[in-house]
N, C-alpha and C positions, 0 to 999 in steps of 0.2 A: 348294235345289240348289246354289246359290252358296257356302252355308258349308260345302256335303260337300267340293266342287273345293277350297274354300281348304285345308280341313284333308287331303286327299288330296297336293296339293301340298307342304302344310306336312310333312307323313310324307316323303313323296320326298327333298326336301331334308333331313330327318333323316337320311335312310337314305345320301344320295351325302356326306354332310358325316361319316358313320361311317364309310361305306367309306373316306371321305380320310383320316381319321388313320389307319387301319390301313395305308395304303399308305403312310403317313409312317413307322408304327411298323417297317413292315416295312423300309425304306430304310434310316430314323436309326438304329434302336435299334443294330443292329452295329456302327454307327460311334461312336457315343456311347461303346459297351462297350469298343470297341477304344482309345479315346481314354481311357476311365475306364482300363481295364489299363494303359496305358502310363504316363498320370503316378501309377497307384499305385506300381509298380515302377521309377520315376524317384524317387517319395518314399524308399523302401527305400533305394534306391544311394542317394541322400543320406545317411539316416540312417546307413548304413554308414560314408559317408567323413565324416559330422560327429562318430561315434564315435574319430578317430584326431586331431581336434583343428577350433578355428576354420581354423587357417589351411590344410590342406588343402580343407576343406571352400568357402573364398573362392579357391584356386587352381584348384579344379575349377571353380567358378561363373565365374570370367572365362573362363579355357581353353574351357568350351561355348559361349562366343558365338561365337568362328567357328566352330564348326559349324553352332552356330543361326542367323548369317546366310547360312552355305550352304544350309540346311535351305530357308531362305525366298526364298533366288534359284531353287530347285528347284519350291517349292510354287508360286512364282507364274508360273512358262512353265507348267508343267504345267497348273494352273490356268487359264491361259488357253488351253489345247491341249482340256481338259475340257467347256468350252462350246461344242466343234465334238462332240468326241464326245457330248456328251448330245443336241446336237441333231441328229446321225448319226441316234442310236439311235430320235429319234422317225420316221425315216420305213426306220427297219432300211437304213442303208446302211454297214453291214459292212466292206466294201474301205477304206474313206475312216476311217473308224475303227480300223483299222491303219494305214494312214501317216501319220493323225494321231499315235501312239503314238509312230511310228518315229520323225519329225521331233523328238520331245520328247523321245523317250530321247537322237538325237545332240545335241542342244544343251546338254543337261544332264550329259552325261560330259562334254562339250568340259570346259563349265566345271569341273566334276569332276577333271579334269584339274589345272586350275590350281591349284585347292585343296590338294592333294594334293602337287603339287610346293611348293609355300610353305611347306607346314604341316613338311614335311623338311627344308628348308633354313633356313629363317631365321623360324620360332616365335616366338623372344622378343622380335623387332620387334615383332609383331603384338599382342600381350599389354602391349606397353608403353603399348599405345591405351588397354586398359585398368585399367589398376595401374600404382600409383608404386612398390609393395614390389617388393624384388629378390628375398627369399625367396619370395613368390607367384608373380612370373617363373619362378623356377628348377624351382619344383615346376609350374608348370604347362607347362614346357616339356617334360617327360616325357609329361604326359598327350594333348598337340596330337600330337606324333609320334608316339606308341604308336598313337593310332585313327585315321593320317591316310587307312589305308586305306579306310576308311567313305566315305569322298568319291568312290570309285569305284565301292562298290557301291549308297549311294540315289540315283542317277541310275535306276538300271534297275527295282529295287522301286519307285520312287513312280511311273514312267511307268506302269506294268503296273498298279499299285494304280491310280490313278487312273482306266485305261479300266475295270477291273472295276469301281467305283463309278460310274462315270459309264454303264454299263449294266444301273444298277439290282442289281449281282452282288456285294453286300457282306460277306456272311459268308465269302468266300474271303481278304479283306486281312485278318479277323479271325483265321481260322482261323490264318496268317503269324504273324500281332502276339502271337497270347497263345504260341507256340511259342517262336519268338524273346526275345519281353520275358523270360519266365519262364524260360528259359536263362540271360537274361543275369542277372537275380535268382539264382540260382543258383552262375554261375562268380564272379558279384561277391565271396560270401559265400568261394569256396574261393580266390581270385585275391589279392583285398586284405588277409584277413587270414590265410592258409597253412592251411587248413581240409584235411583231407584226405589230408597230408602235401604238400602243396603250396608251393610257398614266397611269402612273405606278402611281394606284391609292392606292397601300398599303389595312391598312384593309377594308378600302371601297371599293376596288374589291375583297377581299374576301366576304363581303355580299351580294355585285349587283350578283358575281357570283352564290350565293347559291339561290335569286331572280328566277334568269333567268332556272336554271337545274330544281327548283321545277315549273316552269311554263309549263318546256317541259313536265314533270315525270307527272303533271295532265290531261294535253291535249293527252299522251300513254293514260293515263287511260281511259277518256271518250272515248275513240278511239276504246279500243279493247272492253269496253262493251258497248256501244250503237251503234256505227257503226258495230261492227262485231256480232252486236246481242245477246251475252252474256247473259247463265239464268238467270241469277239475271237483266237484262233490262227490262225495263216495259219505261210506260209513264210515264212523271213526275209527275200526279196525283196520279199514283199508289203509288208513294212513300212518299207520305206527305197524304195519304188516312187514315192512322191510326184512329182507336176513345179510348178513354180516356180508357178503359179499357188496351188494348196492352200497349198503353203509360204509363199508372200508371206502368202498373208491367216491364215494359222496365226502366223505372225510378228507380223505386224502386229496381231492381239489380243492375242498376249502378251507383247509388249513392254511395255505398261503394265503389265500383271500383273507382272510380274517386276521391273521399277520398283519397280511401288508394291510389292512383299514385299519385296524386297531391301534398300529404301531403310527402310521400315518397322524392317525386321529390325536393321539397323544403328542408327535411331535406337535403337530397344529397347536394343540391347546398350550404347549410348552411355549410356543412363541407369543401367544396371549400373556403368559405367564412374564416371559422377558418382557413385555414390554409392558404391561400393567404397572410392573417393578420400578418404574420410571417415575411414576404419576398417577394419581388419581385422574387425573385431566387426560393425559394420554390413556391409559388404558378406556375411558368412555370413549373417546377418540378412535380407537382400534377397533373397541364394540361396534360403535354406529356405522363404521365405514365396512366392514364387517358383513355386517344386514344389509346394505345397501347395493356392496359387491355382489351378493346373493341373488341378490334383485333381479339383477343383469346375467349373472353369470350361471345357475342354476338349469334357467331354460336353455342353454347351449346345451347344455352335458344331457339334455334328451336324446340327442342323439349320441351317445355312448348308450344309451339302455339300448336305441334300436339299430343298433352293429351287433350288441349281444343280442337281443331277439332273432331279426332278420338274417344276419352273417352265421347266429348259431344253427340257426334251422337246418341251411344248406349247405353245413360241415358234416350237421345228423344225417342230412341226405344221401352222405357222400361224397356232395358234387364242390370241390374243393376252387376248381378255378372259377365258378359262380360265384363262391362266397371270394376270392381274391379279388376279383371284379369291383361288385358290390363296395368290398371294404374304402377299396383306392376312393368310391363316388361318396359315403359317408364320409369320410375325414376330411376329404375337401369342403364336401359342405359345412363341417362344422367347424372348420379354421375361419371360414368363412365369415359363417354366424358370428363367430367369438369376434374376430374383428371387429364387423359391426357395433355387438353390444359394448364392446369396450368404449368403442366412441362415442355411444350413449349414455356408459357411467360417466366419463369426463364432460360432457356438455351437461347433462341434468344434474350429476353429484354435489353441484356449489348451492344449486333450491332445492334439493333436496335435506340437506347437511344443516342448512336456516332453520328448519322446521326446529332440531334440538338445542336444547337449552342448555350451549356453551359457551365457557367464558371465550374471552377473545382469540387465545394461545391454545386452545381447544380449538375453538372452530379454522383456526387457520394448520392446526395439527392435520386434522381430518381431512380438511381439502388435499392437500399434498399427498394424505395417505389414499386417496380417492384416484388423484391423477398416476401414482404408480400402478393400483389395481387393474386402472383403465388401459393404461397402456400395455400390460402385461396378462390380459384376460385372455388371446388368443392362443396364447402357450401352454397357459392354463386350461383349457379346451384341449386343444391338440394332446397334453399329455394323459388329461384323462378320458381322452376317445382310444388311443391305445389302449389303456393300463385298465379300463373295466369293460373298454368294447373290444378289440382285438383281439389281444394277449387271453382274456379272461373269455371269450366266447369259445376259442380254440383249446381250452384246460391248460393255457402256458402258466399257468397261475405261478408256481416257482420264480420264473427269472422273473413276473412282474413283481414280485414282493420283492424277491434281492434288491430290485432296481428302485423302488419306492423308497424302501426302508432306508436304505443305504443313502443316497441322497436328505432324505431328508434327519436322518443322523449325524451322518457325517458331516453335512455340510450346514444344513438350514438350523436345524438347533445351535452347534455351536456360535453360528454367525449372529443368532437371535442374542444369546447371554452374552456372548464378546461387544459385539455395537453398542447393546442397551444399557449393559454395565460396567466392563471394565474400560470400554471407551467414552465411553457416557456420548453418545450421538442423539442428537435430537430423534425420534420416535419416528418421525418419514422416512430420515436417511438409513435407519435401521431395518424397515421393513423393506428397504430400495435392498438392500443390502442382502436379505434374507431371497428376493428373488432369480438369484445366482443360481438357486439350488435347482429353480424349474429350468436353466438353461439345460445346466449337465444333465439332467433328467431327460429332457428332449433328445440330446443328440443321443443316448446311449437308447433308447425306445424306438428312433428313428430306424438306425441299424438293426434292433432286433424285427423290427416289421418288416423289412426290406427283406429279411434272411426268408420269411416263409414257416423258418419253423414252428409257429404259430398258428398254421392250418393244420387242424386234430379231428378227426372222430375220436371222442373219445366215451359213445355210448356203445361200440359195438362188441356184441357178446354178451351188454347186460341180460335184455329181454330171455335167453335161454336160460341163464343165472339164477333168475327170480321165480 
């Protein structure tokens, strides 16, 4: 009778440990797709502008780090606005999930704002953070101003993507992305090089293009949630109805979040920065391999969105050793995956890296910078399945920024300007060199998972509040 019960139980838990990947499969998989489309069709616009030369190709690569640290002051409020809405979602409180929204859309055009007027005014300061060349300035100054407009419209698409994720509603940011991305694949093709009878605008139709695709990808959005009535649609009072209460402690989680991306994002582009510094040839080199790491590496980090979604719901729940559970089968799956992909950026990255048009000491730069990413992808995974899915689902948002920041300050910046310049290291062994930083980052993330103190409600008591 005792071995029926064990194997009766043993089935059950087959059966609830099936059902969990399918509810992963059905969260991740869109998000993974939508992240696979976007840096395939990030790869494309490369190969497009590495067809017109290195040094457009390294103009474009610095010029997108400010966006890409706008990108990542955007990701991380919202992000931190995300872990109210997911644990909204687990007890369905609707109202507080729009003025979560709302709060996050106005802080993020605030800053949107800024962006935008900088990026019009005075471009080549900002570029000179990253490049010593005057001709990568001059051509990247075209491309900061042609797309400054982008800085007004993803404040509103990542707020609104965000609740639909965080409400388990992911096939709708996808439906957006492959519209959008593929558009902009498209005007790239008739913009940069006069396809069509169009006039071959170079990098300046590569950012009118990226303009035009984020215009359509907003107007999906408000489309499937206000016109097709979408839970999370309310009136737009409802969503700017917040009072100081909500708002404080929607602040006050994603403050760190926004820290830690922001700060993150900047280190990142700093190490663009060192290594650009090297070379024209290297820094195109850093770019392509760059895009290409993305390729691969992008649909891993799906599951960190669905640790915060799924793990946040059932902290909102309450039910705390569920979501412990849960979290242990997510990170194994996606050390998992990362592994994987990593093996696939090193087997594809050598025909893939043929496609651009490098000189010889490029193309052999690249590969080498291709087989560290590849080997080092799974660490990469693992730290950011904690640091936006665990740490960040739980409101531990504080030690994940100390631990982010701090790492990649302390150690990944300095190592980037130290190898690239004052040792003068070839551009591969520099970037071997900078991944030191995800080491110590792992083991001190490891420990903090392991403690627990990362399992939070930390929505209880708003609903009476509001």
């Amino acid at each position: 009778m005792g071995k029926v019960k064990e194997e009766r139980i043993e089935r059950q838990s087959d059966l609830q440990l099936r059902s969990f990947i399918r509810t992963v499969a059905v969260v991740a998989a869109p998000i993974a797709l939508q992240s696979l489309i976007g840096s395939s069709l990030n790869l494309v616009d490369n190969l497009m502008i590495g067809h017109l030369g290195e040094l457009p190709l390294n103009a474009v690569g610095v010029s997108v780090q400010i966006f890409f640290v706008f990108w990542m002051f955007v990701f991380g409020f919202a992000s931190g606005g995300a872990t109210f809405v997911s644990q909204f979602y687990g007890v369905r409180d609707f109202g507080n999930i729009r003025r979560t929204t709302g709060f996050t859309l106005g802080v993020t055009f605030a800053m949107g704002m800024v962006f935008f007027l900088a990026a019009e005014l005075f471009p080549q300061y900002i570029l000179r953070i990253f490049t010593r060349f005057p001709e990568v300035i001059d051509t990247g100054v075209i491309y900061v101003r042609t797309g400054a407009f982008t800085f007004l419209l993803v404040p509103v698409t990542q707020s609104l993507t965000v609740a639909l994720r965080a409400t388990q509603q992911t096939v709708q940011p996808l439906i957006a992305s492959v519209a959008g991305l593929g558009l902009n694949t498209f005007l790239n093709y008739v913009l940069i090089y006069g396809a069509l009878g169009a006039p071959a605008m170079g990098v300046a139709g590569a950012a009118l293009a990226t303009v035009i695709s984020r215009i359509v990808e907003l107007c999906i959005i408000l489309y499937l949630v206000f016109v097709r009535k979408n839970i999370i649609a309310g009136h737009p009072k409802e969503f700017f109805s917040f009072n100081r209460d909500l708002a404080g402690r929607i602040f006050r989680n994603s403050l760190p979040t926004t820290i830690n991306e922001t700060m993150w994002g900047m280190g990142t582009a700093l190490y663009i920065a060192a290594f650009a510094r090297i070379s024209i040839s290297a820094g195109a080199a850093v770019q392509a391999c760059n895009t290409i790491n993305s390729l691969f590496s992008m649909a891993a980090f799906s599951i960190g969105d669905a640790v915060l979604i799924l793990v946040g719901q059932k902290l909102g729940e309450g039910k705390l050793e569920e979501a412990w559970q849960m979290s242990k089968i997510l990170v194994k799956m996606g050390v998992i995956i990362g592994l994987v992909l990593g093996g696939l950026t090193m087997l594809f990255g050598k025909p893939i890296l043929s496609l651009f048009d490098f000189t010889a000491e490029g193309q052999m730069d690249a590969w080498r910078i291709l087989m560290v990413y590849g080997a080092t992808m799974f660490l990469d995974v693992y730290n950011g399945l904690q640091v936006t899915g665990c740490l960040r689902c739980g409101g531990d948002t504080r030690f994940a920024m100390i631990c982010e920041v701090s790492t990649v300050w302390l150690i990944g910046v300095p190592v980037a300007f130290i190898t690239s310049l004052a040792l003068g290291w070839p551009v591969y062994l520099a970037v071997l060199a900078v991944r030191f930083e995800s080491v110590v980052k792992g083991v001190v993330l490891t420990k903090r998972y392991l403690s627990k103190k990362w399992l939070n409600n930390i929505i209880e008591g708003v609903a009476e509040a509001v």
